[in-house]
C-alpha positions in Angstrom: -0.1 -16.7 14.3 -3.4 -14.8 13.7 -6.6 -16.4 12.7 -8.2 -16.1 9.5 -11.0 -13.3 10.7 -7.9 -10.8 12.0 -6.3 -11.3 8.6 -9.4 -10.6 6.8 -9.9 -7.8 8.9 -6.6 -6.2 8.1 -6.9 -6.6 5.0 -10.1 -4.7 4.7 -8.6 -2.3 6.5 -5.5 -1.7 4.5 -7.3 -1.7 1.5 -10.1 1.1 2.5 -6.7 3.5 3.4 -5.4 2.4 -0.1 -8.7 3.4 -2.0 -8.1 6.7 0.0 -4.9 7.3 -0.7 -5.2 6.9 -4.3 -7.6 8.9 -4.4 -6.3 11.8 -3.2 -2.8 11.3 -4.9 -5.4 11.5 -8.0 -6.8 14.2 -7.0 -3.7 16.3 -6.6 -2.1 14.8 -9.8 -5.0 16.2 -11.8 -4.9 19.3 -10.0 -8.6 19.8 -9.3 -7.9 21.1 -6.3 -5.1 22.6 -3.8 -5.2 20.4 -0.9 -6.7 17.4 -0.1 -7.9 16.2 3.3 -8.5 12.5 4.6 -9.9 12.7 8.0 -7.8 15.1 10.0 -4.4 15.2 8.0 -4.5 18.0 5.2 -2.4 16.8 1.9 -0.8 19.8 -0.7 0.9 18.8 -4.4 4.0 19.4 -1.9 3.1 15.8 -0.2 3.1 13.7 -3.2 6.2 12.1 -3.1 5.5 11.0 0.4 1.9 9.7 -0.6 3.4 7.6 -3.6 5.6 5.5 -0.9 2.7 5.4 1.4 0.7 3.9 -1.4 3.1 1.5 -2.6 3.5 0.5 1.6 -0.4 -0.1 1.6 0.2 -2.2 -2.0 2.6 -4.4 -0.5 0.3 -5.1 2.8 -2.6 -6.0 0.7 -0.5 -8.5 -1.4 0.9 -9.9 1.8 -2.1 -9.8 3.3 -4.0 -11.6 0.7 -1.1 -14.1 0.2 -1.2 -14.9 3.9 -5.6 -15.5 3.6 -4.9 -18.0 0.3 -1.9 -19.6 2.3 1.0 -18.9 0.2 4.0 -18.0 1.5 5.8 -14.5 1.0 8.2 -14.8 -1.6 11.7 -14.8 -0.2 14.6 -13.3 -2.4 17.5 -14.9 -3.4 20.6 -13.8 -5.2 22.3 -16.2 -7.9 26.4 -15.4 -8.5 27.4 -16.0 -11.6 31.0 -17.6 -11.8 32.9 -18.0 -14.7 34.7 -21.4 -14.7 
């Protein structure tokens, strides 16, 4: 299990690469521009579909991230079968 400081430190890290990945999906969206660059990888309106997964996978780090510092645990699913008696 990882300490309290490494959590906090992912979780600033995961939300800094979400800030920048919505930005440049807005960025395309609006069309502004043609391509987009974050550090060295060069996005096009062609990537957008990939960068709307990538967001939603930095979404669901932060919120297990964040659920790990308050000391929740992740919600587990469950399925419930209806029966007819």
């Amino acid at each position: 299990m990882v300490d309290k400081i490494e959590i906090q430190a992912r979780l600033d890290f995961w939300k800094s690469a979400l800030t920048k990945l919505r930005t440049a999906y807005l960025a395309l969206v609006n069309g502004g521009v043609k391509s987009y660059t974050i550090d060295d990888r060069e996005l096009t309106r062609f990537d957008i579909d990939k960068l709307k997964n990538e967001i939603t996978e930095a979404e669901r780090r932060v919120d297990e991230l964040t659920a790990m510092l308050q000391r929740r645990k992740p919600r587990k699913a469950f399925g419930i079968l209806p029966r007819d008696w």
